[in-house]
Backbone as a printed PyTorch tensor [residue, N CA C, xyz], in Angstrom:
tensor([[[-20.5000,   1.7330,  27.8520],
         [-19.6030,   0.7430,  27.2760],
         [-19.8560,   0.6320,  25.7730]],

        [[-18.6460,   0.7940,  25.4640],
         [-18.9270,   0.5920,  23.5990],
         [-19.3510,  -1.1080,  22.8890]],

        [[-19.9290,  -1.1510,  22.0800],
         [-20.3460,  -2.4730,  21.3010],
         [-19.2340,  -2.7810,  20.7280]],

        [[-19.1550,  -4.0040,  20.4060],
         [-18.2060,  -4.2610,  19.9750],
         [-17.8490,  -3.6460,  17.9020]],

        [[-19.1810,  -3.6440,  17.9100],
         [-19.0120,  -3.0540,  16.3020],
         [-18.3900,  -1.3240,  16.2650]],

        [[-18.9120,  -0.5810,  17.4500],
         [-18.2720,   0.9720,  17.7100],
         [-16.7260,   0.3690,  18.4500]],

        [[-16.3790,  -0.5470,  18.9120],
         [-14.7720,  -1.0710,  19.1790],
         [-14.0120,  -1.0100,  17.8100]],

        [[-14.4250,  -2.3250,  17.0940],
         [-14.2080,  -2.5420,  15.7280],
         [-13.9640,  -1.0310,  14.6760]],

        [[-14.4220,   0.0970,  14.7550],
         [-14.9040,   0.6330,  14.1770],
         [-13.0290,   1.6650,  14.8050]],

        [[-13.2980,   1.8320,  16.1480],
         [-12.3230,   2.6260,  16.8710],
         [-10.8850,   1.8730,  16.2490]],

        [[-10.8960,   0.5050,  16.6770],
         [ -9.7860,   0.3880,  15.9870],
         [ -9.0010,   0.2010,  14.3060]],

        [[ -9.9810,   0.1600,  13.8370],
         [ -9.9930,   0.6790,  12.3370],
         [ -9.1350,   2.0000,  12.2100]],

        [[ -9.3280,   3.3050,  12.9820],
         [ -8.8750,   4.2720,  13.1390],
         [ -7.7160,   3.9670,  13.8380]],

        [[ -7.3760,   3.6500,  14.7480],
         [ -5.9300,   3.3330,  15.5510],
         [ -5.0650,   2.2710,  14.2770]],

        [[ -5.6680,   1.4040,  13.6380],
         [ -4.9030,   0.5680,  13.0110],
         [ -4.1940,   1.2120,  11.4500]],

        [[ -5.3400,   2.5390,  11.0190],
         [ -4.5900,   3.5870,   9.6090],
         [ -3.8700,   4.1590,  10.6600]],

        [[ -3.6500,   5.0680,  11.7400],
         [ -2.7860,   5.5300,  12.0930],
         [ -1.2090,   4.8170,  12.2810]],

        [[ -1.4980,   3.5590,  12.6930],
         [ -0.2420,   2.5590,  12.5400],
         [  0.3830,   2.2560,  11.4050]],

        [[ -0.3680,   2.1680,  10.3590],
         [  0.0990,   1.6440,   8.8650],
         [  0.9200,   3.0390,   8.5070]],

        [[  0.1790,   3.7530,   8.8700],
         [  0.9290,   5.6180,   8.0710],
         [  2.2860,   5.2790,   9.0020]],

        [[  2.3730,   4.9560,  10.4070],
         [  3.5880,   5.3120,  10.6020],
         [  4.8660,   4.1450,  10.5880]],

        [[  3.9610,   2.9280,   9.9410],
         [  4.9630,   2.2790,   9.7960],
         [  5.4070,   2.6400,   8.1130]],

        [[  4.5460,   2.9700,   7.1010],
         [  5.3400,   3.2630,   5.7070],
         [  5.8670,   4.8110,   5.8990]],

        [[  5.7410,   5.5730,   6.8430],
         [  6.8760,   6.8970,   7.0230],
         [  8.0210,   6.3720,   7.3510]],

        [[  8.1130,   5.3240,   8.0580],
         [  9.6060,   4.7920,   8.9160],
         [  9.7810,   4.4280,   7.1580]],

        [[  9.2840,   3.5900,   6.3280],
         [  9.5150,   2.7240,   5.0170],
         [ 10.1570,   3.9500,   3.9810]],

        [[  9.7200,   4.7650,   3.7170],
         [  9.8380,   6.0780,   3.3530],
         [ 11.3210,   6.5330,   3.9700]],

        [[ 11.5810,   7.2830,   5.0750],
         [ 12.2440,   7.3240,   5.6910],
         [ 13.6650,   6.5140,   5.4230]],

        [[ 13.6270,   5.3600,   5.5120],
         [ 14.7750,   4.3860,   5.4020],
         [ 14.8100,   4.6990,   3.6130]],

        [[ 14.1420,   4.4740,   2.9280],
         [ 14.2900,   4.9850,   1.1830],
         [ 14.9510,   5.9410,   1.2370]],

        [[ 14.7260,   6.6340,   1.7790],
         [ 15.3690,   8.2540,   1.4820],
         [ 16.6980,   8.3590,   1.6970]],

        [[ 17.1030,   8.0230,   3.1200],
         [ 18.3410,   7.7960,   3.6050],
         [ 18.7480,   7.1500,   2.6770]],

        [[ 18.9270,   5.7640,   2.2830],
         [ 19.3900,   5.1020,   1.6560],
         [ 19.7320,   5.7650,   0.7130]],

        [[ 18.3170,   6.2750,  -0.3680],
         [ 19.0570,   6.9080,  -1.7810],
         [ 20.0180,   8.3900,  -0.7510]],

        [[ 19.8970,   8.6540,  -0.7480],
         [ 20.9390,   9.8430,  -0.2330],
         [ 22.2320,   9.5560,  -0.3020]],

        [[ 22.6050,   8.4770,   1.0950],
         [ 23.6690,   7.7380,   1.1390],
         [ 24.0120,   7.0150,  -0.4210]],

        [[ 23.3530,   6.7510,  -1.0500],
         [ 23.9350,   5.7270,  -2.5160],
         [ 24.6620,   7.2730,  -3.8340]],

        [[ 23.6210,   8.3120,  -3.4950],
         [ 24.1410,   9.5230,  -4.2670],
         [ 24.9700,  10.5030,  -4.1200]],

        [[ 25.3260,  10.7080,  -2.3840],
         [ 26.3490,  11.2780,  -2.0970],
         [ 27.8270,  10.1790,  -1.9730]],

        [[ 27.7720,   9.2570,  -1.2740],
         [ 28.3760,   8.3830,  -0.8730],
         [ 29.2580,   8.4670,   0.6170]],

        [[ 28.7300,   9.2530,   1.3610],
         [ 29.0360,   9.9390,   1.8890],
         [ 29.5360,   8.7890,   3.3520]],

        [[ 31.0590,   7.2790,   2.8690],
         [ 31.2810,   6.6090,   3.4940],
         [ 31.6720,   7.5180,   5.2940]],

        [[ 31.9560,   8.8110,   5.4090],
         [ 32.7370,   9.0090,   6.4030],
         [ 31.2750,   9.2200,   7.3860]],

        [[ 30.4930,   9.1680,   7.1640],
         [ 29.0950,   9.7090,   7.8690],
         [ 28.6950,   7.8430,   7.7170]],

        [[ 29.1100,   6.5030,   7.7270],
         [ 28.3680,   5.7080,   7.0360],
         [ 28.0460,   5.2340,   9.0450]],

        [[ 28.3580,   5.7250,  10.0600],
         [ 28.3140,   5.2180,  10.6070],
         [ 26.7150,   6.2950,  11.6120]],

        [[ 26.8400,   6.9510,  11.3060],
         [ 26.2220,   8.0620,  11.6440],
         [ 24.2030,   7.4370,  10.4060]],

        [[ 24.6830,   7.3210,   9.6640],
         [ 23.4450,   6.3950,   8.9070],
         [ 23.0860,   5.2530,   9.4550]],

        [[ 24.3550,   4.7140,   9.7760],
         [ 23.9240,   3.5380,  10.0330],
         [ 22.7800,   3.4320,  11.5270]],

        [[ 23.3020,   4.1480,  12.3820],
         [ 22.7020,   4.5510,  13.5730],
         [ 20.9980,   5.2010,  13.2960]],

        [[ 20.9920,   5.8560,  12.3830],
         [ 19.6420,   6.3250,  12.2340],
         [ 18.8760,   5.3480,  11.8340]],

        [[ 19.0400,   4.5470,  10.9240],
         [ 18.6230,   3.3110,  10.4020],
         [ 18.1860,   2.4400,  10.9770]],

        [[ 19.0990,   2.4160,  12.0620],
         [ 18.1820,   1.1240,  13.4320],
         [ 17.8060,   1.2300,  14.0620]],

        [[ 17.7160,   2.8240,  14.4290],
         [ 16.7940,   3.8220,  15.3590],
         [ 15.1360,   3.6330,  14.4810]],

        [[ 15.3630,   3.9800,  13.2740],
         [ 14.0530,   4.1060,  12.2370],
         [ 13.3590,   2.4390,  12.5230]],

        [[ 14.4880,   1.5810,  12.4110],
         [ 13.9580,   0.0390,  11.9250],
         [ 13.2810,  -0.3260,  13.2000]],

        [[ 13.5910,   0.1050,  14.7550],
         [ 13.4110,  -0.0470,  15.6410],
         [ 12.0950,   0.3100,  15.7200]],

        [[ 11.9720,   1.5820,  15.4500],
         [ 10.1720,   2.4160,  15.8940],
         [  9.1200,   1.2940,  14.7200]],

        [[ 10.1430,   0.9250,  13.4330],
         [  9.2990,   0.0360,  12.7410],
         [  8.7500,  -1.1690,  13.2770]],

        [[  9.8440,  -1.6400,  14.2470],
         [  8.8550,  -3.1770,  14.5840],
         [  8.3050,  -2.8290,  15.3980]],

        [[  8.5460,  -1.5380,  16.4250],
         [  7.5020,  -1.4410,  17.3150],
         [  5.7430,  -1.1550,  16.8780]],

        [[  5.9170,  -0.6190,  16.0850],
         [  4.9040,   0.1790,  15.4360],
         [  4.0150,  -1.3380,  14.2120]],

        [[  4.8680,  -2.0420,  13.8840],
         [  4.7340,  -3.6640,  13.5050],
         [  4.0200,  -4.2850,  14.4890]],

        [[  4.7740,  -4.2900,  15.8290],
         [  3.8420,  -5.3960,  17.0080],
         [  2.3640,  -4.5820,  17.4750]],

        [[  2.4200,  -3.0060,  17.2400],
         [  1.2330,  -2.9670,  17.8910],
         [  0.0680,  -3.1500,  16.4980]],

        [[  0.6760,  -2.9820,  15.6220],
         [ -0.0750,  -3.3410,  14.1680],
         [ -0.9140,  -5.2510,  14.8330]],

        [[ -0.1510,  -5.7830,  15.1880],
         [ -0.7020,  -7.1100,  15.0280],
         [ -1.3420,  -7.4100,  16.4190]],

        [[ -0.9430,  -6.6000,  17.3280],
         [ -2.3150,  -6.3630,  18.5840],
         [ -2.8580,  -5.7330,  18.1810]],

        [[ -3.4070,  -4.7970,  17.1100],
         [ -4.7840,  -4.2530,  16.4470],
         [ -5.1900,  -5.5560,  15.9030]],

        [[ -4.5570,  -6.3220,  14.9080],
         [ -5.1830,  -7.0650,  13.9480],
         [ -5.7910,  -8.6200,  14.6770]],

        [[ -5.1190,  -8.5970,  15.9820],
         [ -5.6440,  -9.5750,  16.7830],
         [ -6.5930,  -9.5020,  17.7070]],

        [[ -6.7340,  -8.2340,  18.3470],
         [ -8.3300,  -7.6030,  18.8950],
         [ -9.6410,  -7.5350,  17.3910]],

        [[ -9.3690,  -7.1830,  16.5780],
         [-10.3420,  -7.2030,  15.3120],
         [-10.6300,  -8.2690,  15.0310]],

        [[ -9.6280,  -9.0430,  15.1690],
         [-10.4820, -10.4290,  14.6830],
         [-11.0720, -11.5030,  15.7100]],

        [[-11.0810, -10.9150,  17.1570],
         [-11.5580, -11.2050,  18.5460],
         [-12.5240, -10.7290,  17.9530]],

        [[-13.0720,  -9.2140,  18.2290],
         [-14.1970,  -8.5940,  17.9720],
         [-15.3740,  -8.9270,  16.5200]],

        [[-14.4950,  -9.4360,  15.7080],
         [-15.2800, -10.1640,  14.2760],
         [-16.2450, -11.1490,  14.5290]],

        [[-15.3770, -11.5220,  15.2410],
         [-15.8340, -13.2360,  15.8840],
         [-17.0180, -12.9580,  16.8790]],

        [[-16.5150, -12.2760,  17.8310],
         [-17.7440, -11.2330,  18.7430],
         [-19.3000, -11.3310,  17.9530]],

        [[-18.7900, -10.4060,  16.9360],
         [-20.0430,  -9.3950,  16.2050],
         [-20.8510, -11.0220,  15.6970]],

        [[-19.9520, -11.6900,  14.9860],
         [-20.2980, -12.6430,  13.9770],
         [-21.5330, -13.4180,  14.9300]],

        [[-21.2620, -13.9790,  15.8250],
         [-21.5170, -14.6570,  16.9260],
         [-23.0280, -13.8620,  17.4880]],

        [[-23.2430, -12.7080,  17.6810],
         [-24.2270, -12.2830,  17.8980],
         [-25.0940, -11.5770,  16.3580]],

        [[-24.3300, -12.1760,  15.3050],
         [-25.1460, -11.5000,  14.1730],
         [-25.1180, -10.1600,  13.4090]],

        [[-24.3880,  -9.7090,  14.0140],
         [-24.3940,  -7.7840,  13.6680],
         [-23.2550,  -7.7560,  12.6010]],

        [[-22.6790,  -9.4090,  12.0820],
         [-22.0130,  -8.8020,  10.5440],
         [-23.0220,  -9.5020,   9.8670]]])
């Protein structure tokens, strides 16, 4: 069974993997956007639009598990704190 400081530690790693894929979705939606603003390309606006809430979608998902990382870490803080090991 892992300690809670090798927990802490694991999800540190699960929680950069979340941040990268929530600023690729951030990225992602930039891009589109400038694209769409430089081509103007209204006859496709619906076809953007669809990707966009497909993208925004994986974003909040990728958002809620962000804040079940950030709410086990600060379980486990409290943990560590409590027995001394911060």
């Amino acid at each position: 069974m892992q300690t809670p400081a090798e927990q802490y530690e694991q999800l540190i790693g699960e929680e950069d993997k979340v941040v990268f894929g929530i600023q690729t979705c951030e990225h992602c939606v930039t891009l589109l956007l400038d694209n769409l603003y430089h081509t103007g390309e209204a006859q496709n606006q619906d076809t953007y639009t669809e990707i966009l809430k497909i993208i925004h979608e994986v974003e909040q998902r990728l958002r809620g598990e962000w804040l079940t990382i950030k709410i086990q870490k600060a379980l486990l803080a409290h943990q560590m704190k409590q027995k001394g090991d911060v």
